[in-house]
Z-matrix of the N, CA and C atoms (Angstrom, degrees):
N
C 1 1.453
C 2 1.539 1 109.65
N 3 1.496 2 109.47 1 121.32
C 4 1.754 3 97.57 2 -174.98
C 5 1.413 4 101.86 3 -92.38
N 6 1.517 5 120.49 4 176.97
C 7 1.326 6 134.52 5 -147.84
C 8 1.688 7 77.09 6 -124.23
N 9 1.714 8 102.77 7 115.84
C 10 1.783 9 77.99 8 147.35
C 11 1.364 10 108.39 9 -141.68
N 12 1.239 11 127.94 10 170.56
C 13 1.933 12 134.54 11 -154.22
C 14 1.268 13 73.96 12 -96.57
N 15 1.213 14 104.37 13 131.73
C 16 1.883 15 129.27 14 131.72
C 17 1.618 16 131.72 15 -21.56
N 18 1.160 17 119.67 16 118.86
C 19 1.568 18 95.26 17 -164.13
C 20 1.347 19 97.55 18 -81.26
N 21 1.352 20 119.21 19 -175.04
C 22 1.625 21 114.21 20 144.00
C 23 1.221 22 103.82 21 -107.66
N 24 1.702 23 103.21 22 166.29
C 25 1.449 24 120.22 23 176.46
C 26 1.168 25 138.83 24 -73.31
N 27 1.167 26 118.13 25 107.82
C 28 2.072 27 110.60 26 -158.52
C 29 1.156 28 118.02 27 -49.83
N 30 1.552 29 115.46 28 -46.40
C 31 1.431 30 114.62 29 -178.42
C 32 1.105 31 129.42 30 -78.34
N 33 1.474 32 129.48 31 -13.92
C 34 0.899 33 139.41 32 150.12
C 35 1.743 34 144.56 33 -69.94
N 36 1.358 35 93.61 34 -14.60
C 37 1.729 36 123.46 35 170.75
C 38 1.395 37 85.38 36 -86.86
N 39 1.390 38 147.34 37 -37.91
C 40 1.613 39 133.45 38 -139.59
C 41 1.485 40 74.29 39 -96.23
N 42 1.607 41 131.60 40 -43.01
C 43 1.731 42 110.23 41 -157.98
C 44 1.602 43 106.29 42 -103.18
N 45 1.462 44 127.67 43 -32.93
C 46 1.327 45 116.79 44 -168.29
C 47 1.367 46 112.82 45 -83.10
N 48 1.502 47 113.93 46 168.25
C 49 1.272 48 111.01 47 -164.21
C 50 1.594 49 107.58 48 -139.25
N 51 1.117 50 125.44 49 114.15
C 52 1.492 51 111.92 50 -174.63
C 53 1.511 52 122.35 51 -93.63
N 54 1.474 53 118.22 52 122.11
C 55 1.550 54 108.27 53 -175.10
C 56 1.543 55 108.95 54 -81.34
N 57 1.682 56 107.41 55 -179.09
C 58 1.060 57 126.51 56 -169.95
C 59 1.638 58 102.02 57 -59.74
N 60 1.739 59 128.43 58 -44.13
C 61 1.181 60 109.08 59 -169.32
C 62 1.498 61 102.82 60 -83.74
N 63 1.178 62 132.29 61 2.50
C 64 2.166 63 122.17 62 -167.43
C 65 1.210 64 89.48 63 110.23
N 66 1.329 65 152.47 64 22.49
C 67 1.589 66 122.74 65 177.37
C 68 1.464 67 98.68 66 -112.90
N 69 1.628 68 107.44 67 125.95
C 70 1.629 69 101.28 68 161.39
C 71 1.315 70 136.25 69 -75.38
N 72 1.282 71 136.61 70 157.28
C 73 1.415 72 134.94 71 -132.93
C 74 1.807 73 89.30 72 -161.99
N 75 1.662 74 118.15 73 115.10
C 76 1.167 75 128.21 74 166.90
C 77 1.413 76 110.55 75 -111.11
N 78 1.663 77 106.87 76 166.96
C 79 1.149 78 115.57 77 148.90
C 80 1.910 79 141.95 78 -71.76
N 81 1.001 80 122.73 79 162.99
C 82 1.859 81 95.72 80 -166.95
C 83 1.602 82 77.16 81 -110.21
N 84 1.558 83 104.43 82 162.68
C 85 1.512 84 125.47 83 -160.86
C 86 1.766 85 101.75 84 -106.16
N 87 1.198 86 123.38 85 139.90
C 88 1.093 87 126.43 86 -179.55
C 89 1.983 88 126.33 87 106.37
N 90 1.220 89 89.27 88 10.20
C 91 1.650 90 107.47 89 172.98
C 92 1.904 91 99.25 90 -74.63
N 93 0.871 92 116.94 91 -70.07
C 94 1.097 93 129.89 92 -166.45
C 95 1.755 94 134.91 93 15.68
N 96 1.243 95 78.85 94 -93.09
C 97 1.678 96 110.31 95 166.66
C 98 1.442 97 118.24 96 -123.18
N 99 1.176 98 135.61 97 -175.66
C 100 1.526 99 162.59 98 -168.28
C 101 1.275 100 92.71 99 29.81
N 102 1.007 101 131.05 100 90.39
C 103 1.915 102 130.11 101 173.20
C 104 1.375 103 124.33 102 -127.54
N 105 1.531 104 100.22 103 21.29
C 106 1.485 105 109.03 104 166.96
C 107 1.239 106 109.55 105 -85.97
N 108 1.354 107 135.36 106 -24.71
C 109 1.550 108 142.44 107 -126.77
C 110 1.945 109 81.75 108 -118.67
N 111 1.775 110 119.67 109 -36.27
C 112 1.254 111 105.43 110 -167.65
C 113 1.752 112 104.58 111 -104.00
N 114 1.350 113 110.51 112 154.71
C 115 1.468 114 102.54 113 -163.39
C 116 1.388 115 101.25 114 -98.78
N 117 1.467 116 99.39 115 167.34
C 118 1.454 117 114.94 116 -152.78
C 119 1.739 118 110.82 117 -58.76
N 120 1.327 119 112.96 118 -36.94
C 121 1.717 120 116.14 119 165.86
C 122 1.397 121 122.80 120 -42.60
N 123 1.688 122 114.71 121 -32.00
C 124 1.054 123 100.74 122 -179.88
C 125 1.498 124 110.98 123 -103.86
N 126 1.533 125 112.27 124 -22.75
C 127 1.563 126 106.01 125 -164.72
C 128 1.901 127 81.44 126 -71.12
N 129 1.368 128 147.46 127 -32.80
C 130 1.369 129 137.06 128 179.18
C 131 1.770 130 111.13 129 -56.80
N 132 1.315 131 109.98 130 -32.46
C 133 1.677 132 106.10 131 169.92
C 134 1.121 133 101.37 132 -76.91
N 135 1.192 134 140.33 133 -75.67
C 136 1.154 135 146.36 134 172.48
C 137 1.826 136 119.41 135 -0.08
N 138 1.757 137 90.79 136 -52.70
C 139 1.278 138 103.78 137 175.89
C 140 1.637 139 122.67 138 -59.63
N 141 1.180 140 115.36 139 -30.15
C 142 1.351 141 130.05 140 177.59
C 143 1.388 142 131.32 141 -49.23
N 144 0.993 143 127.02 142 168.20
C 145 1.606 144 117.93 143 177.31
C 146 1.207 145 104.47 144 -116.08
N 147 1.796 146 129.00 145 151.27
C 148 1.527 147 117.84 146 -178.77
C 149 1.556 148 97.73 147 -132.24
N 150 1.167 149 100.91 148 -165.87
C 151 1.508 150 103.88 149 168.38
C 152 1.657 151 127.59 150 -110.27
N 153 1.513 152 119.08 151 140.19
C 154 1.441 153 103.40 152 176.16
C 155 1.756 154 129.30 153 -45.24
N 156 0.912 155 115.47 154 153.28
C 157 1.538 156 119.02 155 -164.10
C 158 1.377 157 91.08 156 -97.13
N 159 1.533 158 107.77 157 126.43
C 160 1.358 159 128.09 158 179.38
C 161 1.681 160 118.34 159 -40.27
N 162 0.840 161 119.27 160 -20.97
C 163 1.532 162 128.13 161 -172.55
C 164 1.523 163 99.92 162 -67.07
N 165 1.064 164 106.95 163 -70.39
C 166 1.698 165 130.76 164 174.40
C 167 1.200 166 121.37 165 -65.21
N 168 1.599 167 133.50 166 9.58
C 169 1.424 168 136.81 167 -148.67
C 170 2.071 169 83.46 168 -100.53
N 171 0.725 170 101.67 169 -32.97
C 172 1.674 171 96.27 170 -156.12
C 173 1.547 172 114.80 171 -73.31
N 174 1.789 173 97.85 172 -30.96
C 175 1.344 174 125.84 173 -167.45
C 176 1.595 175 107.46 174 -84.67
N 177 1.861 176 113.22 175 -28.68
C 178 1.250 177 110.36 176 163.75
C 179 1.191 178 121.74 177 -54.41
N 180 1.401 179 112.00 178 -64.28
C 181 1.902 180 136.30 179 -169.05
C 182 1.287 181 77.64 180 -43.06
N 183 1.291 182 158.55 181 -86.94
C 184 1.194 183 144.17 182 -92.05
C 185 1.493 184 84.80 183 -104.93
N 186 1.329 185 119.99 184 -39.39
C 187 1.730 186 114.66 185 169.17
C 188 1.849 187 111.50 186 -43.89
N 189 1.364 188 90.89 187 -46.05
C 190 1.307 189 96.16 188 177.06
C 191 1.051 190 137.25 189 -86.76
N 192 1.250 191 122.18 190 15.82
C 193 1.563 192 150.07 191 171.20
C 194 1.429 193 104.13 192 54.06
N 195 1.587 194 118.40 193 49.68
C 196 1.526 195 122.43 194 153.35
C 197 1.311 196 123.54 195 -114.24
């Protein structure tokens, strides 16, 4: 039986971000394009970074091979 390492997940290494204490840290979706039409309060939240939503926290790491 061969042994083989786990990869990690590309796209998910390219967007999540892990802080100093273990908490992951994304980008919010919808900056992109068309940002005349949304006003400046939100494209500035928007701009922000949040954290993954606990539901999904376990299923990332493991994307991320921690």
């Amino acid at each position: 039986m061969s042994k083989t390492k786990m990869k990690t997940h590309s796209g998910a290494k390219k967007r999540i971000k892990i802080t100093g204490s273990g908490r992951l840290r994304r980008r919010k979706a919808f900056r992109g394009h068309i940002l005349e039409k949304k006003s400046s309060v939100r494209t500035r939240r928007l701009g922000r970074e949040t954290d993954i939503a606990p539901g999904i926290e376990k299923n990332i790491k493991r994307m991320l091979g921690l």
